[in-house]
ZAMI-422092 format. One record per residue (C-alpha): residue number from 0; x, y, z. Coordinates in steps of 0.5 Angstrom, whole numbers, plus 500, padded with zeros to 3 digits. Layout:
<marpas>
num->NUM&xx->X&yy->Y&zz->Z
...
</marpas>
This chain:
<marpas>
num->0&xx->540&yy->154&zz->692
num->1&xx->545&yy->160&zz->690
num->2&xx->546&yy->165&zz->695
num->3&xx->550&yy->172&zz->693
num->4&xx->554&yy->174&zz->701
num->5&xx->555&yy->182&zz->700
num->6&xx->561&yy->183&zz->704
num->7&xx->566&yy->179&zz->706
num->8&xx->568&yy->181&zz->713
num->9&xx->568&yy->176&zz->718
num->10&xx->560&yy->174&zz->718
num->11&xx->559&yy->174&zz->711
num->12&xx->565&yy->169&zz->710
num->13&xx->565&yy->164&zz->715
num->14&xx->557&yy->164&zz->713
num->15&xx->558&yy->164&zz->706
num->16&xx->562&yy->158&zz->707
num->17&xx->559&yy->155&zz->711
num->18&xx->553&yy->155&zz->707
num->19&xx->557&yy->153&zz->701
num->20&xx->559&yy->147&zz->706
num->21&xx->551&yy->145&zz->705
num->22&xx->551&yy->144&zz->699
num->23&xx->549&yy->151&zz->697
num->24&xx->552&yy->156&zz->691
num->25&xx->555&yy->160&zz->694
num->26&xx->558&yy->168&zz->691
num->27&xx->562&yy->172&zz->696
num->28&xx->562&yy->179&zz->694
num->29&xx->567&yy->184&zz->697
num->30&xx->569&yy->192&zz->693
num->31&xx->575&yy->190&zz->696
num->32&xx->579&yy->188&zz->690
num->33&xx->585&yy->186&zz->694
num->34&xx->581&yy->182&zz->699
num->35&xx->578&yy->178&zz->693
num->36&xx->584&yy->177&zz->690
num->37&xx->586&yy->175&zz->696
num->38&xx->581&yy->169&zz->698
num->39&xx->582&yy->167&zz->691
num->40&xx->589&yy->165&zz->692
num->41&xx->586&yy->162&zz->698
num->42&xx->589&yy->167&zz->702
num->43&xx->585&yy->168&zz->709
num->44&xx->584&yy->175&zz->711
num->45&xx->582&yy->174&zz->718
num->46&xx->585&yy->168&zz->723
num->47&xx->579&yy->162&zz->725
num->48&xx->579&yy->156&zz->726
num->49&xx->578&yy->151&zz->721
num->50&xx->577&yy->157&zz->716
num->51&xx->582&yy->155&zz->711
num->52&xx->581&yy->149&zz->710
num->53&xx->573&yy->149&zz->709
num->54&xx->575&yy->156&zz->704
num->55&xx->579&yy->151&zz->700
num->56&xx->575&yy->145&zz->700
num->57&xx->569&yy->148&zz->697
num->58&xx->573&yy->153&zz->692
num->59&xx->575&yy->146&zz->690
num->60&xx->569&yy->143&zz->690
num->61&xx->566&yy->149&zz->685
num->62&xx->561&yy->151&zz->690
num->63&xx->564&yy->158&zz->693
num->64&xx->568&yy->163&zz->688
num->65&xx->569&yy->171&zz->690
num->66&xx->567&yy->177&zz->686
num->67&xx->567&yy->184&zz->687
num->68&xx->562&yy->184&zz->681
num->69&xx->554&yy->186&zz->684
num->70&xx->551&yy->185&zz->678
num->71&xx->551&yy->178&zz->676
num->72&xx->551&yy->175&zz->682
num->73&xx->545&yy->178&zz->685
num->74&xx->542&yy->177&zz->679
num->75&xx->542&yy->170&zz->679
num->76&xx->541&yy->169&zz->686
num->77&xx->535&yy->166&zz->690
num->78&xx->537&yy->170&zz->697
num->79&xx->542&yy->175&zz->697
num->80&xx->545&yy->176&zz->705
num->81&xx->547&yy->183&zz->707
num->82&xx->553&yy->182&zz->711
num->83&xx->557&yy->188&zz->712
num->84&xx->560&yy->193&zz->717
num->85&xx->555&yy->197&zz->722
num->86&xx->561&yy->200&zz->727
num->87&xx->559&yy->205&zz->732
num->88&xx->558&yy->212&zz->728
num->89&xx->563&yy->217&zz->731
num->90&xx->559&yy->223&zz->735
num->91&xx->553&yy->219&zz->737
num->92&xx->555&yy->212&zz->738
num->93&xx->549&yy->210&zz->734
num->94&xx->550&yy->204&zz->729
num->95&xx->553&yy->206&zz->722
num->96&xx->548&yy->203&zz->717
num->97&xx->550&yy->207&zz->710
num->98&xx->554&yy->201&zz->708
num->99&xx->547&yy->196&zz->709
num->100&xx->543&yy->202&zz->705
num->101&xx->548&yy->203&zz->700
num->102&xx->548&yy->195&zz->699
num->103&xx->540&yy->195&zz->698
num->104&xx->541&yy->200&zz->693
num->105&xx->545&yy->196&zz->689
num->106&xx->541&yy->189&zz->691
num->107&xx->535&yy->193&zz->689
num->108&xx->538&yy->195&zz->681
num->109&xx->540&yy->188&zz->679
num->110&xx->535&yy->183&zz->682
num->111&xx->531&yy->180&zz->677
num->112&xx->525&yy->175&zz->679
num->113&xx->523&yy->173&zz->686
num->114&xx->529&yy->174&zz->690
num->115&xx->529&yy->174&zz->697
num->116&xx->534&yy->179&zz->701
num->117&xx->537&yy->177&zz->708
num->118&xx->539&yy->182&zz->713
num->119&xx->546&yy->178&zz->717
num->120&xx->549&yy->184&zz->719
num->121&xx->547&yy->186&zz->726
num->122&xx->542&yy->192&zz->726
num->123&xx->537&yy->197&zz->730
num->124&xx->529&yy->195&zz->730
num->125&xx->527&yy->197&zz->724
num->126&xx->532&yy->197&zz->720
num->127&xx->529&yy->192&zz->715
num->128&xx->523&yy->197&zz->714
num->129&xx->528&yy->202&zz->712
num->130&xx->532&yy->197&zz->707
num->131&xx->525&yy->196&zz->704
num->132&xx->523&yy->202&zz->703
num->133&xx->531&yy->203&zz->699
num->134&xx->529&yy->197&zz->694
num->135&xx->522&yy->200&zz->693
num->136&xx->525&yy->207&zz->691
num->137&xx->531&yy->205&zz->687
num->138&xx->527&yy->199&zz->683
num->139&xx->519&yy->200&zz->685
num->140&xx->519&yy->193&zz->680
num->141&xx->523&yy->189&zz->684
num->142&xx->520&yy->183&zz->688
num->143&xx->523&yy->182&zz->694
num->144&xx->523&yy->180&zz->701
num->145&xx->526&yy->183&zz->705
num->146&xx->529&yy->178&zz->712
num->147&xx->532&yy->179&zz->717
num->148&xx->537&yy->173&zz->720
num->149&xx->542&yy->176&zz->725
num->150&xx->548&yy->172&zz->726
num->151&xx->550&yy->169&zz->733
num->152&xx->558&yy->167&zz->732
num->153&xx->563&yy->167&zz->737
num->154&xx->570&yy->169&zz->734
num->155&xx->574&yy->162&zz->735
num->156&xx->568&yy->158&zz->735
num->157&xx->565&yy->161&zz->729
num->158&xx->565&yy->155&zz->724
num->159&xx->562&yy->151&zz->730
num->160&xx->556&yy->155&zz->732
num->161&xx->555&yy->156&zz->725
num->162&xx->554&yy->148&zz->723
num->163&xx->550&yy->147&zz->731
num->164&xx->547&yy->153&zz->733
num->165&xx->542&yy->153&zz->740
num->166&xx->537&yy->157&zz->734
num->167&xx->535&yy->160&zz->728
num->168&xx->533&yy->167&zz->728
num->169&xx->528&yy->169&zz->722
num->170&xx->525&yy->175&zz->722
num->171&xx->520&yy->176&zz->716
num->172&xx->514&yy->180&zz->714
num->173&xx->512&yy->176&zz->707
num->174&xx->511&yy->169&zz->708
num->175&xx->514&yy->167&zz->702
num->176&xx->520&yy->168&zz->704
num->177&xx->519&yy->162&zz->710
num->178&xx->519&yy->157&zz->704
num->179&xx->525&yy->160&zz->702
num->180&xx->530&yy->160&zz->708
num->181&xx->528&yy->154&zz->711
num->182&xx->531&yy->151&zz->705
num->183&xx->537&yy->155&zz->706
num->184&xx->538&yy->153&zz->712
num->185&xx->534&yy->145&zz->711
num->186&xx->541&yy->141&zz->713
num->187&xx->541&yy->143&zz->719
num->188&xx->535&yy->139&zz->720
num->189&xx->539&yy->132&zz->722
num->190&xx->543&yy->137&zz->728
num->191&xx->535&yy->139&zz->730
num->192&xx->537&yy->146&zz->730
num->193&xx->531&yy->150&zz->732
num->194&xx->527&yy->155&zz->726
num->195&xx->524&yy->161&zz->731
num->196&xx->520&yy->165&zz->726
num->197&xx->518&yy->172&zz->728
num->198&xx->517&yy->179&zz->726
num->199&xx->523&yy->182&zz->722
num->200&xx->523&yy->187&zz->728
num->201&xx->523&yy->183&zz->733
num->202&xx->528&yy->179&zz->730
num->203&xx->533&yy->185&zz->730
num->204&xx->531&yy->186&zz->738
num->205&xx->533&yy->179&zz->738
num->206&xx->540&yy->180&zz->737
num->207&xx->542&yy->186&zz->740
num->208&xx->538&yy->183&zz->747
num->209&xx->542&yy->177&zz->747
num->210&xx->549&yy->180&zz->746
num->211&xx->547&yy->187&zz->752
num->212&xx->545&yy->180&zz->756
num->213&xx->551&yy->177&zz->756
num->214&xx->555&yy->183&zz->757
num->215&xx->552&yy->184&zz->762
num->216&xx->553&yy->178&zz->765
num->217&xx->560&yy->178&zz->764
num->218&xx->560&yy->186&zz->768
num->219&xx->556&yy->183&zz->773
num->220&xx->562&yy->178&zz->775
num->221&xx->567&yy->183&zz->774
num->222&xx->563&yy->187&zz->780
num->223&xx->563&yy->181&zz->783
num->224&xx->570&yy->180&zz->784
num->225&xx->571&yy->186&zz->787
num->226&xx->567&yy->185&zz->791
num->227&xx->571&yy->178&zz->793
num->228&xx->577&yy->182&zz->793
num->229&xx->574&yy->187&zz->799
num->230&xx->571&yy->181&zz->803
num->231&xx->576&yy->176&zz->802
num->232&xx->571&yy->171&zz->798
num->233&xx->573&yy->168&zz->792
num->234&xx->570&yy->170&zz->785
num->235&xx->571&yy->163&zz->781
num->236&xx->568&yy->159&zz->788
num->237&xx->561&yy->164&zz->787
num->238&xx->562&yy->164&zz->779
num->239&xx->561&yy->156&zz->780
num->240&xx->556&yy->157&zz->787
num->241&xx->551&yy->161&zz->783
num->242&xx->553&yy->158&zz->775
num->243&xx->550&yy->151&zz->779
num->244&xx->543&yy->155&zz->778
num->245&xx->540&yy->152&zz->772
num->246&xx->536&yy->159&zz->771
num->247&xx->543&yy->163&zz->772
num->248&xx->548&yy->158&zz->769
num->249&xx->556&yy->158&zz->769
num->250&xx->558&yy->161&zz->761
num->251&xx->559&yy->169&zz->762
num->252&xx->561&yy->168&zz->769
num->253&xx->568&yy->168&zz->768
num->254&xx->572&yy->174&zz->772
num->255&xx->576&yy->178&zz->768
num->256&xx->578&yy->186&zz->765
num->257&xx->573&yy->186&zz->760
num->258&xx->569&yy->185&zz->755
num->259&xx->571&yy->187&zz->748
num->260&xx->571&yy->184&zz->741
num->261&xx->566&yy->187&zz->735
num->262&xx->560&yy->185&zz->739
num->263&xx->559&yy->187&zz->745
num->264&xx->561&yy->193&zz->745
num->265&xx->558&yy->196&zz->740
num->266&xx->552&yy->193&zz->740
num->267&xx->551&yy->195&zz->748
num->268&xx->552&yy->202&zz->745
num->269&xx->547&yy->201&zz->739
num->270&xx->542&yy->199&zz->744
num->271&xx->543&yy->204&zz->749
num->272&xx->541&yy->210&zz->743
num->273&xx->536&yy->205&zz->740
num->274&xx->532&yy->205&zz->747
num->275&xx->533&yy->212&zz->747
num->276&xx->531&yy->214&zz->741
num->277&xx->524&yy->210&zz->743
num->278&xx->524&yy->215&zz->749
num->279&xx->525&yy->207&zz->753
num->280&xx->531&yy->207&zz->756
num->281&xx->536&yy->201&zz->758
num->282&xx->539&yy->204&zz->765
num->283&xx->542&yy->196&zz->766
num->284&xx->545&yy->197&zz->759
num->285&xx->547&yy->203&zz->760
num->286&xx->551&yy->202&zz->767
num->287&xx->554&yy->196&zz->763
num->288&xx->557&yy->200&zz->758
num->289&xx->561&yy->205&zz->763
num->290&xx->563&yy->200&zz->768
num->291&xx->566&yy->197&zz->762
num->292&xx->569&yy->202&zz->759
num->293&xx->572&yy->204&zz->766
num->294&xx->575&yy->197&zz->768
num->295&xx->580&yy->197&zz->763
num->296&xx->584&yy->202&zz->766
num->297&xx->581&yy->200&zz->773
num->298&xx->585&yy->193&zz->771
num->299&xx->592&yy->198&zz->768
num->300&xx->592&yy->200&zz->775
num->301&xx->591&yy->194&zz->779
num->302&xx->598&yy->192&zz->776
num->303&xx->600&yy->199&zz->777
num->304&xx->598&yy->196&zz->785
num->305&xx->602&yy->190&zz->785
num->306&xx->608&yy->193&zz->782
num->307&xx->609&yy->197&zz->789
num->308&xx->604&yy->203&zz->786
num->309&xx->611&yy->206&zz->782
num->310&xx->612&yy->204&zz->775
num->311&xx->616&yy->209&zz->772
num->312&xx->621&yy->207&zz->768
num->313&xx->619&yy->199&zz->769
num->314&xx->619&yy->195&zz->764
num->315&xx->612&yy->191&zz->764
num->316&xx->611&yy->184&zz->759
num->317&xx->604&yy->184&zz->756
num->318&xx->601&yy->176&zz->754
num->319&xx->595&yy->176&zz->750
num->320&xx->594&yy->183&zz->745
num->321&xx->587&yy->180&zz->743
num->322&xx->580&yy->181&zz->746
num->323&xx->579&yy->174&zz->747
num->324&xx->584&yy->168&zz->745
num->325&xx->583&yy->164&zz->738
num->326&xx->582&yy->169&zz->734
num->327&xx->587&yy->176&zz->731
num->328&xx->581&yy->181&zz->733
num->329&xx->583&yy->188&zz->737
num->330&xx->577&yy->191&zz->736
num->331&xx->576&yy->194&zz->743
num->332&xx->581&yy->189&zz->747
num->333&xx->582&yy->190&zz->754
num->334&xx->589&yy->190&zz->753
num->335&xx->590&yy->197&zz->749
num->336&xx->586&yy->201&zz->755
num->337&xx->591&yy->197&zz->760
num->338&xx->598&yy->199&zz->756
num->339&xx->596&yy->205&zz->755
num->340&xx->594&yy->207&zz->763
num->341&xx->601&yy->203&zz->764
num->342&xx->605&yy->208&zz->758
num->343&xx->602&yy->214&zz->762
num->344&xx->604&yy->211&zz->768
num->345&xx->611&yy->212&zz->765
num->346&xx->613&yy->204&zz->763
num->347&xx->615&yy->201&zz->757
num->348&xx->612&yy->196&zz->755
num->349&xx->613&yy->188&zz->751
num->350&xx->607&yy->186&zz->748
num->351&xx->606&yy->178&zz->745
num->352&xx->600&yy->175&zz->741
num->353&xx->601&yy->168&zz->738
num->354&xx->595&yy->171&zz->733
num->355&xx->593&yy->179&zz->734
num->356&xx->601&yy->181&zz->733
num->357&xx->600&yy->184&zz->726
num->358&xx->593&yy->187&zz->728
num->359&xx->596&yy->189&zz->733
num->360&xx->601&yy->194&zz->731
num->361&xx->595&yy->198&zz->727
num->362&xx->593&yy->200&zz->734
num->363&xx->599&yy->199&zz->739
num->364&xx->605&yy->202&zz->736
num->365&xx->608&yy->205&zz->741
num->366&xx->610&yy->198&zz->745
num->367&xx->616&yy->193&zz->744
num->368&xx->613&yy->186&zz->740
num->369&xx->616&yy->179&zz->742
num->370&xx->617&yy->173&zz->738
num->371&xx->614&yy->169&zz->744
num->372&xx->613&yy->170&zz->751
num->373&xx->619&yy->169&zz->753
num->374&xx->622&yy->174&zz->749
num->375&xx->617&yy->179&zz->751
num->376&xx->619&yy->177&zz->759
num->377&xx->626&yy->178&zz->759
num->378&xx->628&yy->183&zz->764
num->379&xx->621&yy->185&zz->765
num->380&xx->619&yy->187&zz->772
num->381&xx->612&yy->185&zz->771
num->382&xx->609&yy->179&zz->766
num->383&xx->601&yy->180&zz->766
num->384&xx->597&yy->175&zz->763
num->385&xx->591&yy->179&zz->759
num->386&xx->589&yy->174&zz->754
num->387&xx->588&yy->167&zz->756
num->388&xx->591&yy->163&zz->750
num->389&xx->593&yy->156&zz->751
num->390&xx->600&yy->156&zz->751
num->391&xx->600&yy->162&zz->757
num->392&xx->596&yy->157&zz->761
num->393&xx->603&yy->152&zz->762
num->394&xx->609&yy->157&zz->763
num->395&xx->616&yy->155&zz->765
num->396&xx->616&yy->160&zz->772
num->397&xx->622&yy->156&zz->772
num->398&xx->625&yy->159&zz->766
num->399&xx->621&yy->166&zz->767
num->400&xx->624&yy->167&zz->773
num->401&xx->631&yy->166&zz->770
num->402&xx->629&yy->172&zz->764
num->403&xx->626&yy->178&zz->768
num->404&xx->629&yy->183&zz->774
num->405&xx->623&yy->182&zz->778
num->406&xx->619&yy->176&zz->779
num->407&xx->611&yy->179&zz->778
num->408&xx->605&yy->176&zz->774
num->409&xx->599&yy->180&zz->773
num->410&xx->594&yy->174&zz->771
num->411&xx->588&yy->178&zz->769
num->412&xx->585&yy->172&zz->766
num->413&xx->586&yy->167&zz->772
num->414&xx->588&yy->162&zz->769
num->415&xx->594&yy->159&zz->775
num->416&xx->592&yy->157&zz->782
num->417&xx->596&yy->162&zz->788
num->418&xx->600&yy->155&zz->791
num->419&xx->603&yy->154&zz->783
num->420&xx->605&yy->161&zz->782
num->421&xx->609&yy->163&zz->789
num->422&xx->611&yy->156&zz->790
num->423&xx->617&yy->158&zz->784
num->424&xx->618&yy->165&zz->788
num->425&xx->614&yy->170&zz->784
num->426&xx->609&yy->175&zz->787
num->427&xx->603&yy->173&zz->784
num->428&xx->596&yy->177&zz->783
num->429&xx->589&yy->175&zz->781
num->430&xx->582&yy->178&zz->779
num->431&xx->577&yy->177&zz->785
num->432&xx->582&yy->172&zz->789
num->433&xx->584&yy->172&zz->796
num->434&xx->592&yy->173&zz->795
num->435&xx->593&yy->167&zz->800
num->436&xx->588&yy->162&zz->797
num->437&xx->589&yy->156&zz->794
num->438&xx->582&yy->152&zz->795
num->439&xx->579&yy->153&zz->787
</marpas>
């Protein structure tokens, strides 16, 4: 099928290329001239396994090309995705929807025949409704349906959960668009994903359920864990108690300093002033939202804690900037609330990403940056571990011990076992975990 992708950001690349892994035509359309340019040189814009290379082989294979060109490109469509930005609008907080109303508009000039138009962005219920209205107003010839189709990738896994996902979301009010999406997704019928057909409204609920219940699930942990700390439990021992539960399950239970990333946060927030709106509000995300915002800087001072409760004019070493690891994404990661309550505190701080240093800096620029995480340790009074990378999980103590003034770690994520971290002298803290246990 040809398949036009407006926006190419991070779900309208790795979908588009992943469609055009299929076997589909595939036109990647972006009004940033220097991302085009970019991509057409096989330069990738953001960091996710395996992307590059799925990127150069179907620009070879003929099947992907980028344009900032509309017009041919939805003209000679089948489906047209809208996968643009819908950050949080400031003032309110709801979802920012002109760039998906302004890609409607221009879909809507230049469709010609039957085309089917695909919501992938994530949106607020009713949304494909406005988006209709838009194509019938600017062109009342235009035959159209309008989809939605919500995305469910996770940053550093995308291209996987793309190619072998748990279900295929497809909301639509005009049943010639069933013949038409599930050919475009007909390959992934070997891998038996599930095709679940719906109203457009329901599917747009769909998405920001799934993500408010995850972080949910991620904040109920967190709440957890505190409590472990205040009764001498372990969090990871309940994470495992209650994950064993097949109605409950293990994934999202990890303990940590928050949610952060291009999801989680805004979608929570979306839905919260969504349900306000209809004059049925979530109290349970609502809640989730704060104690999340809260906990970022609850975890800055938990290393405020471990350091004796004075840190001025400490130096404190920061591993991992991003908000998860395996990918270079910064939106809302923990660890810029948590160097920015350590700075008010009075300390300097180091920080070290093995991906997020670039975006980093656009974000953090009052902080020192290391080439690795020994650099980022030298004569540090603290090491705390934020982002839980693989190259952070073998760390010579040894050598650490050798480089900073103080022998602390702050891990946040925990990644180390108490026996294996003290053993080499240092002062060691976790998250939900008694200090003196070490049967995990």
């Amino acid at each position: 099928m040809r398949i036009t992708m407006i926006g190419s950001g991070y779900v309208g690349l790795v979908s588009g290329v992943c469609f055009a892994d299929f076997g589909h035509d595939v036109i990647c359309v972006d009004k940033d001239t220097s991302k085009i340019e970019a991509l057409r040189r096989g330069e990738i814009p953001i960091f996710e396994p395996g992307l590059e290379q799925l990127v150069g082989d179907n620009v070879r294979a003929g099947r992907l090309s980028f344009t900032t060109e509309v017009e041919a490109s939805v003209a000679a469509s089948d489906v047209v995705f809208i996968a643009v930005g819908t950050p949080s609008r400031r003032g309110d907080g709801h979802a920012d929807l002109s760039y998906v109303y302004a890609a409607a508009r221009e879909i809507a000039e230049h469709v010609n025949d039957f085309t089917v138009i695909v919501t992938k962005s994530t949106v607020p219920v009713g949304t494909g409704d406005e988006v209709e209205r838009i194509v019938r107003e600017t062109n009342p010839d235009a035959d159209v349906a309008v989809v939605s189709n919500p995305e469910f990738l996770r940053e550093g896994a995308a291209i996987e959960d793309f190619k072998r996902p748990d279900r295929i979301v497809i909301g639509l009010n005009d049943e010639r668009a069933r013949g038409v999406m599930t050919e475009v997704y007909r390959p992934l019928y070997l891998n038996q994903a599930p095709l679940l057909f719906t109203s457009r409204r329901t599917s747009e609920l769909i998405k920001y359920a799934a993500n408010a219940f995850l972080a949910m699930k991620i904040t109920f942990i967190n709440e957890m864990a505190d409590l472990c700390e205040k009764v001498g439990a372990n969090v990871q021992e309940v994470s495992r108690g209650i994950g064993l539960d097949g109605r409950i399950g293990s994934k999202f239970l990890h303990a940590g300093p928050g949610y952060g990333g291009s999801c989680f946060p805004k979608d929570t927030l979306a839905l919260a002033k969504t349900a306000q709106d209809y004059d049925s509000p979530v109290r349970l995300i609502e809640t989730t939202v704060s104690i999340n915002d809260n906990r970022k800087r609850a975890m800055g001072r938990k290393v405020i804690a471990a350091m004796g409760g004075d840190i001025r004019g400490k130096a404190i070493a920061v591993l991992g900037l991003t908000f998860k690891p395996n990918t270079d994404d910064m939106r809302d990661s923990p660890a810029i609330s948590i160097i920015q309550t350590l700075e008010d505190a009075g300390a300097t701080v180091t920080g070290y990403d093995p991906e997020g240093m670039e975006n980093a800096r656009l974000v953090i620029d009052n902080i020192a940056y290391a080439e690795d995480a020994y650099g980022a340790a030298r004569d540090a009074d603290a090491l705390v571990i934020v982002t839980e990378w693989n190259q952070f999980r073998a760390l010579d103590f040894a050598r650490l011990k050798s480089l900073m003034k103080a022998p602390v770690l702050v891990d946040l994520r925990n990644i180390y076992r108490h026996d294996e971290v003290t053993k080499h002298g240092f002062a060691y803290t976790s998250v939900g975990r008694p200090s003196s246990d070490a049967a995990f």
